[in-house]
N, C-alpha and C positions, 0 to 999 in steps of 0.2 A: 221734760221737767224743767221749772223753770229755775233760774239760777236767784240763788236769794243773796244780798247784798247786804252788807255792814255801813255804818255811818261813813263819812268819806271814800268808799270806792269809787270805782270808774270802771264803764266798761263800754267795748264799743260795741256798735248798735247795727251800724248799716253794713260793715265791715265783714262782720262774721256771719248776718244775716242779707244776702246782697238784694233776695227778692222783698226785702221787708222796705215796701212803701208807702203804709198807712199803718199808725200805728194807733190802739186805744191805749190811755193812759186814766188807766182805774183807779179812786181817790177813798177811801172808808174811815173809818171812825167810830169809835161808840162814847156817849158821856156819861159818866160818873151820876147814879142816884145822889141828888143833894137838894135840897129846901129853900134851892135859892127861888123857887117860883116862878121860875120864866122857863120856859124853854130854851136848848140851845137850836140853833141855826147855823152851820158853817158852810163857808163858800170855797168854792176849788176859783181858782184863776193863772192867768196866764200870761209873761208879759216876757214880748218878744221885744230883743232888744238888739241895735250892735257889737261891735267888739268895745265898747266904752262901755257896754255894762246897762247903757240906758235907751228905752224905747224913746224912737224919734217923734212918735206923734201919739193924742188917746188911741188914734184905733188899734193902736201894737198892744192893746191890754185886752183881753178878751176875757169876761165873769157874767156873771145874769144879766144885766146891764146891755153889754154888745157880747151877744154868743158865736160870732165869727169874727174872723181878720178879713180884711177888705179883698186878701189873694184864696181865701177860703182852703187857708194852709192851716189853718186852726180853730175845731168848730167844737164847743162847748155843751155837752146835752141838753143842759137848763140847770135850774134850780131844786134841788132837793132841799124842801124846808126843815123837813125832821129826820132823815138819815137814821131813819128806822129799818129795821131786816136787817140780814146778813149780806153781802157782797160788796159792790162798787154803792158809793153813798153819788156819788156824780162823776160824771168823765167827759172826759177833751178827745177827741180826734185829732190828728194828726199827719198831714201827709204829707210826707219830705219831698216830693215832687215837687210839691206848688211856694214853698215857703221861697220870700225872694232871698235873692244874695247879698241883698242887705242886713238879710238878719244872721245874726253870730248862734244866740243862744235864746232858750226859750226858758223862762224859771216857773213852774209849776209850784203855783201856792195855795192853802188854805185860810182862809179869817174865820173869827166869830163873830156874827154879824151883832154889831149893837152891842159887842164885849162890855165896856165900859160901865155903862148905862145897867146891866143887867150883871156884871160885876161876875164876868166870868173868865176866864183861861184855858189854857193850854193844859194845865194841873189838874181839870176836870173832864179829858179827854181821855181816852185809853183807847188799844188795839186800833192808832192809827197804822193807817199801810196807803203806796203808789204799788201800782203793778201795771208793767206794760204788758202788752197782748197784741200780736199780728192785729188786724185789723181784716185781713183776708183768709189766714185759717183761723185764727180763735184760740191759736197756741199762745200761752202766757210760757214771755222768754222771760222775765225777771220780776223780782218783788221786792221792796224795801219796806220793812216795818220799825217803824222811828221809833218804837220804845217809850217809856215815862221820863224823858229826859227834860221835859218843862215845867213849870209850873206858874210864872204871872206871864208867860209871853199869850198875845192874843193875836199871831200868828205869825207863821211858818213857812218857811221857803223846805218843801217838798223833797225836790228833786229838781237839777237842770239835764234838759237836752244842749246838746253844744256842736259847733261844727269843726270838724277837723279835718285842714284838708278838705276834698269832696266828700269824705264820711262824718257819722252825727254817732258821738257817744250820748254816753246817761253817766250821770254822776248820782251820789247818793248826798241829798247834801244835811237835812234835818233841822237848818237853821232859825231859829223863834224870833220873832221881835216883839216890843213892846208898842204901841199905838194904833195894832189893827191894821184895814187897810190903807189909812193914809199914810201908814210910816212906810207901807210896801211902796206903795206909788211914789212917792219921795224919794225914796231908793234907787226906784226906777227909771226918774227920772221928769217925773208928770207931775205937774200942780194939781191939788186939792181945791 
C-alpha cells in the first residue's frame, strides 16, 4: 500500500526501496465546471538542476517541447491536452541510474497552458495528486494530494526528487507561483 504524504514531508526513496531504479511519476488533475469558454490544458514538467537550485543548460528542462534529458534519465510521456478520465493525466519516467552526478535535484511541476490569456488558475483545479510507482513492478510506494490550497497561482512546483548522499528522497512540496511557465524557468534558472 502506498504511503500517502502531507504538504512538507520527506521521505526516502532509494534507501528503503534499494531495488527501485526507475521510477514512474504519475501527475492528475480535474477542473472546475466554469463559463470561462476555453478549455484548460495543463502541463507536467521537469527541471533538473544542481545543488544551486538551478538547471545548467535548456535541455535540464524536459515538458512537450523536449520529452527527454539528453542522459535519458528523464523521459516525459507527452502531452495530455484535456486530462480527461480518471488516473495519471501525464507522467515522467525516471531512472536514477542514468541521471548524471551533476544533477542534485529534480522539481516536478505543473502550468496551465496559456493561463493568462484564457484567464485561468490553480483555484479552478481540484483533486490534484503526484504518485510515484516502481517502474518495474507497478507498485505505487507513495501519493501526494495537494489539496485546494491555491487559487490565482498558475503554477505549481509538485513535488522534488533530491539526492542525498548516494540515495534520492521525495519531498512533498505544493508550492504555486504566479506567471506560469516563465516564472518556473526563471526560477530555474533559464531565460525565456
Amino acid at each position: 500500500m502506498a504511503i500517502q504524504l502531507s504538504k512538507g514531508q520527506r521521505i526516502d526513496l532509494t534507501k528503503s526501496n534499494p531495488d527501485l531504479t526507475r521510477a514512474i511519476i504519475g501527475l492528475g488533475w480535474d477542473t472546475n465546471k466554469y463559463s470561462g469558454g476555453e478549455a484548460f490544458d495543463l502541463d507536467a514538467s521537469a527541471f533538473l538542476t544542481g545543488s544551486d537550485g538551478r538547471c545548467t543548460e535548456d535541455l535540464d528542462f524536459v515538458f512537450y517541447n523536449n520529452l527527454e534529458h539528453p542522459s535519458k534519465s528523464v523521459i516525459h510521456s507527452g502531452d495530455n491536452r484535456t486530462g480527461e478520465g480518471a488516473g495519471d493525466d501525464e507522467q515522467l519516467i525516471v531512472d536514477f541510474s542514468k541521471i548524471p552526478s551533476t544533477i542534485d535535484k529534480i522539481a516536478i511541476t505543473v502550468t496551465i497552458h496559456d493561463a493568462e490569456r484564457r484567464n485561468q488558475n490553480f483555484g479552478q483545479v481540484s483533486n490534484a495528486f503526484v504518485r510515484l510507482e516502481s517502474a518495474d513492478t507497478n507498485e505505487e510506494l507513495l501519493r501526494f494530494d495537494l489539496g485546494e490550497d491555491f487559487s490565482i497561482e498558475t503554477a505549481v512546483v509538485f513535488c522534488e526528487l533530491y539526492r542525498h548522499g548516494q540515495d534520492w528522497k521525495f519531498s512533498a512540496v505544493g508550492s504555486g507561483f504566479s506567471g506560469g511557465l516563465s516564472a518556473l524557468c526563471k526560477n530555474f534558472g533559464l531565460e525565456v
